[in-house]
N, C-alpha and C positions, 0 to 999 in steps of 0.2 A: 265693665259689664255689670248689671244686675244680679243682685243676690241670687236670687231664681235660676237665672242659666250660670252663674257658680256652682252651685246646686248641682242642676243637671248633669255636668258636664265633670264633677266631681264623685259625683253621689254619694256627697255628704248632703244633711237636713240642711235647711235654711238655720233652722233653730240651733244648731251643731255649728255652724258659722256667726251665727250673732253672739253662739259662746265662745269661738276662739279669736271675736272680734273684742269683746271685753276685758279678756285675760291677756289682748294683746300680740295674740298667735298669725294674726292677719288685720289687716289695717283696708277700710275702704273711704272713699273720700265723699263725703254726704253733697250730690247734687242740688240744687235748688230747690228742686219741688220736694227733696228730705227724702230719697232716692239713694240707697246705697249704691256705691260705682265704685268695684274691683277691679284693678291692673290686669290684665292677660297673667302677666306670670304669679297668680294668685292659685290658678288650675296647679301648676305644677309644684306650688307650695303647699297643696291641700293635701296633695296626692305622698309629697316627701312625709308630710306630718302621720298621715296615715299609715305608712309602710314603716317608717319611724315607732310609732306605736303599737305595731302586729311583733315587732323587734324585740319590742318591750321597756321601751323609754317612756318614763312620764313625760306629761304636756311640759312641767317644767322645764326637764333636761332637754325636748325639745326646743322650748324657745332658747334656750343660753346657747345650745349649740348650732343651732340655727343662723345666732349671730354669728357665731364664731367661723362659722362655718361660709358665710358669708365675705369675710375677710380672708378668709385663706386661699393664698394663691396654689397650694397644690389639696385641690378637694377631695381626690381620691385618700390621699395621706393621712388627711386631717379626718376624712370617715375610718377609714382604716382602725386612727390610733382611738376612736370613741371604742369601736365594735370590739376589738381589745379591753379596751375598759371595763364596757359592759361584759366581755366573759369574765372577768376575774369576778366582780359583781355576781353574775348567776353561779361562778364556780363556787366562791363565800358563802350566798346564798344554798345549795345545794348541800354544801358540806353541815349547815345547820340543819337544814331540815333532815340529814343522816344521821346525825347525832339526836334529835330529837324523836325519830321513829326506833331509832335503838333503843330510847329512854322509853317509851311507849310500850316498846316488844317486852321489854321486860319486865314491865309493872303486869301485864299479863299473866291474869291466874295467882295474882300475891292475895288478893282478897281483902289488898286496900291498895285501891291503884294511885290513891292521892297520896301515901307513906314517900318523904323524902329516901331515896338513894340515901343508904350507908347510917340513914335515923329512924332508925323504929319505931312505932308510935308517935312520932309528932308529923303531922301539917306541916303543911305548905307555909310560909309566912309570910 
């Protein structure tokens, strides 16, 4: 199929496809007249990378586990053990960002919010 009814039928941009054709996210095989020509199961790749990405996977970890993902004979398992991954990932992530707003709460009202914890008078370095 033509880029255009990929598009459509995705609704993803044309332009959003020529990018995840470059970076190698989707692959189309250039007809004669120089005519992109996408495989059917290109729709329901568009649509994995997309719900993949509302998830919160970069385009990278997309592609790596896309292959991966690919290759495995129990699919559900092999998403399974990512979705996993990825919480310990946002749990890591989370636990920083509470340590950092604690460090925030309490620079509130010092009347030098850039004063290192535990050093008075000096900066950041």
């Amino acid at each position: 199929m033509r880029i255009g009814e990929l598009a459509a039928q995705t609704g993803i941009s044309r332009d959003t496809i020529r990018f995840y054709e470059r970076i190698g996210l989707v692959t189309g095989a250039r007809a004669a007249n120089g005519y992109r020509d996408f495989p059917p199961e290109a729709v329901a790749w568009l649509h994995y990378v997309r719900t993949a990405q509302t998830l919160g996977f970069s385009l990278a970890e997309i592609a790596r586990t896309g292959e991966e993902l690919r290759g495995a004979p129990d699919t559900a398992e092999a998403l399974s053990a990512l979705f996993e991954e990825k919480i310990r990932l946002v749990d890591a992530r989370m636990a920083e960002l509470a340590a950092l707003r604690a460090e925030l709460a309490a620079r509130v009202g010092t009347g030098c919010p850039l004063r290192v914890s535990g050093r008075p008078g000096r900066g950041r370095e």
